[in-house]
C-alpha positions as CSV (number, residue, x, y, z in Angstrom):
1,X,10.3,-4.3,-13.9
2,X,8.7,-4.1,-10.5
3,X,10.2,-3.1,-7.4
4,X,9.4,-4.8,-4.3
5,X,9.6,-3.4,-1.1
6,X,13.1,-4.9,0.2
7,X,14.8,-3.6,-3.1
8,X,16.7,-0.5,-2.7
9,X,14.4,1.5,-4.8
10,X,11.3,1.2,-3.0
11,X,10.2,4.2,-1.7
12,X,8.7,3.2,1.9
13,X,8.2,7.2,2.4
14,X,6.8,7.6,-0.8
15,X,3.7,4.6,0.2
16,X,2.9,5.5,2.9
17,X,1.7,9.1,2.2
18,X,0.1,7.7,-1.1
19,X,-1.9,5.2,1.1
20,X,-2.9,8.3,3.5
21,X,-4.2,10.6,0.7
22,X,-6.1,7.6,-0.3
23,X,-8.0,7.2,3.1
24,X,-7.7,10.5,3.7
25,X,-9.8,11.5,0.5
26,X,-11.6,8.3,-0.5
27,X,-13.9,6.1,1.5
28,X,-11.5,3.5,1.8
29,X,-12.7,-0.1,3.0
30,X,-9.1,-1.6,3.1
31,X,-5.7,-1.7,1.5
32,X,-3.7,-4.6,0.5
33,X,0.2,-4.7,0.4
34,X,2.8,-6.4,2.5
35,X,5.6,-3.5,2.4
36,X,6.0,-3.5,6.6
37,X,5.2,-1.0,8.6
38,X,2.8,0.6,6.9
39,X,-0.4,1.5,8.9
40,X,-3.8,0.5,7.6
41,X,-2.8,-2.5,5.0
42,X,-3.4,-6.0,5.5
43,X,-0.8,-8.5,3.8
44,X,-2.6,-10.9,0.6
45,X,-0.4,-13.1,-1.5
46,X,1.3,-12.0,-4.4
47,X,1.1,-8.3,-2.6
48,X,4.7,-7.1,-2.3
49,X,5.2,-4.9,-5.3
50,X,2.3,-3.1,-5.3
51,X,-1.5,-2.3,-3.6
52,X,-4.8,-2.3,-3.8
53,X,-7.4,-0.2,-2.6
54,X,-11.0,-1.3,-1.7
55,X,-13.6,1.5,-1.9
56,X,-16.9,1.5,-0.1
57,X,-20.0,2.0,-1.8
């Protein structure tokens, strides 16, 4: 079962140090996800229980 980022499980924390290490270590083009307040993401449809990452290259 998914968790979405208003339940009380999601770790908000947890993302947005997952999201760093990706841009951090990959050559990141963009990240999709709608969990607020996360820097770096754009919102897409559908989003709100998970991410994806666009490489370059």
């Amino acid at each position: 079962m998914p968790v979405f980022w208003w339940d009380a499980e999601y770790d908000k924390q947890g993302t947005a140090k997952l999201i760093e290490m990706f841009r951090t270590f990959a050559p990141v083009a963009f990240v999709l996800f709608n969990g607020p307040d996360i820097p770096f993401v754009r919102k897409a449809t559908n989003h709100d229980h998970h991410f994806h990452v666009k490489l370059r290259g």
